[in-house]
C-alpha positions as CSV (number, residue, x, y, z in Angstrom):
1,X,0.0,0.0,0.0
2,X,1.4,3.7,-1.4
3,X,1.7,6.3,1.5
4,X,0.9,9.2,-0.2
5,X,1.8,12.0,1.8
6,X,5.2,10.3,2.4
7,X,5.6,10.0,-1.6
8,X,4.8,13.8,-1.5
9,X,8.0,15.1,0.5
10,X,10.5,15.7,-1.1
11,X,13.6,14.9,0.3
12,X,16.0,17.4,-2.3
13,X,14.8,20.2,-0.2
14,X,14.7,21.6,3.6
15,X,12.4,19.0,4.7
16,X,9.9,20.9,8.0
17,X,9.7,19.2,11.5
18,X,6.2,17.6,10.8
19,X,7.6,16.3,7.2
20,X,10.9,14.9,9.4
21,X,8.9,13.1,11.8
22,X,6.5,11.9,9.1
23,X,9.4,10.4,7.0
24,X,10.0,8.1,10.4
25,X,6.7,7.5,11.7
26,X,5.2,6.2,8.8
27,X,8.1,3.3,8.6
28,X,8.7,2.4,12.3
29,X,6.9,1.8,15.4
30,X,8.0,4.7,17.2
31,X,7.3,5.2,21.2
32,X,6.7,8.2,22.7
33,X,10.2,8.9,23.8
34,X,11.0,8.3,20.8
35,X,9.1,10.6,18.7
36,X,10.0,13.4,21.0
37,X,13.5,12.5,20.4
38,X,13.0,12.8,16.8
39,X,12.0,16.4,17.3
40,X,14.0,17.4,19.7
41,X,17.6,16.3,18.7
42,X,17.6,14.5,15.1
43,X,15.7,17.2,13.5
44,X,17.8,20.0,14.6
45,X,21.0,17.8,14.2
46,X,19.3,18.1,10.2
47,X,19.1,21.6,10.5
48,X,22.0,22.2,11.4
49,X,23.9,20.0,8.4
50,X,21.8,22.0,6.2
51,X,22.9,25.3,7.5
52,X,26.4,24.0,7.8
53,X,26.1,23.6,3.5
54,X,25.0,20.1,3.5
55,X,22.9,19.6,1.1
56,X,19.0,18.3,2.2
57,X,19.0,15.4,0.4
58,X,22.2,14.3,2.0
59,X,21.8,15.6,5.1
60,X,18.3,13.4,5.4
61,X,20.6,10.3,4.2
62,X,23.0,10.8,7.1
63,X,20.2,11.7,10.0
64,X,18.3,8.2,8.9
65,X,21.6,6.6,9.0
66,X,22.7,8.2,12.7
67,X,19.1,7.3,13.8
68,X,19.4,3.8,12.5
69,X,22.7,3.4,14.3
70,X,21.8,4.7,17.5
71,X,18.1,3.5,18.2
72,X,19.2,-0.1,18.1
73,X,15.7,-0.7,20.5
74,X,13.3,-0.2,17.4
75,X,14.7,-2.9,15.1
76,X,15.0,-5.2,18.0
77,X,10.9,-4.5,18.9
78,X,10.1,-5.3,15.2
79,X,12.2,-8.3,14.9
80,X,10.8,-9.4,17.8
81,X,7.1,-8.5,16.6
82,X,6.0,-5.8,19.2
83,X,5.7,-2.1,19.1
């Protein structure tokens, strides 16, 4: 099934903190704590690439890589079938 508000943002430009979280929730059973985490430190970590010159396409790449690094609990909680 197509997400279609996902398919809509576009990653090649500034992406805004509802579009940022979007791009997550809508692949990942996120809790709470985690959501607010989101917001709170990986969006502006993405604001501040882009202001640093990074472009946004890249600067997305590398925020869904640091989050996929660090948040080691979520892929555990879908291998093991909960949320």
């Amino acid at each position: 099934m197509k997400n279609t508000i996902i398919d809509k943002i576009n990653i090649n430009e500034q992406i805004c903190k509802e579009d940022f979280l979007s791009l997550f929730m809508s692949q990942l059973p996120l809790l709470d704590e985690e959501i607010k985490k989101i917001m709170d430190l990986y969006y502006p970590t993405y604001l501040s690439f882009i202001s640093s010159g990074v472009d946004a396409q890249s600067s997305w790449i590398a925020i869904r890589n640091l989050f996929i690094s660090q948040e080691t609990q979520i892929g555990e909680r879908i291998k093991n079938g909960s949320s």
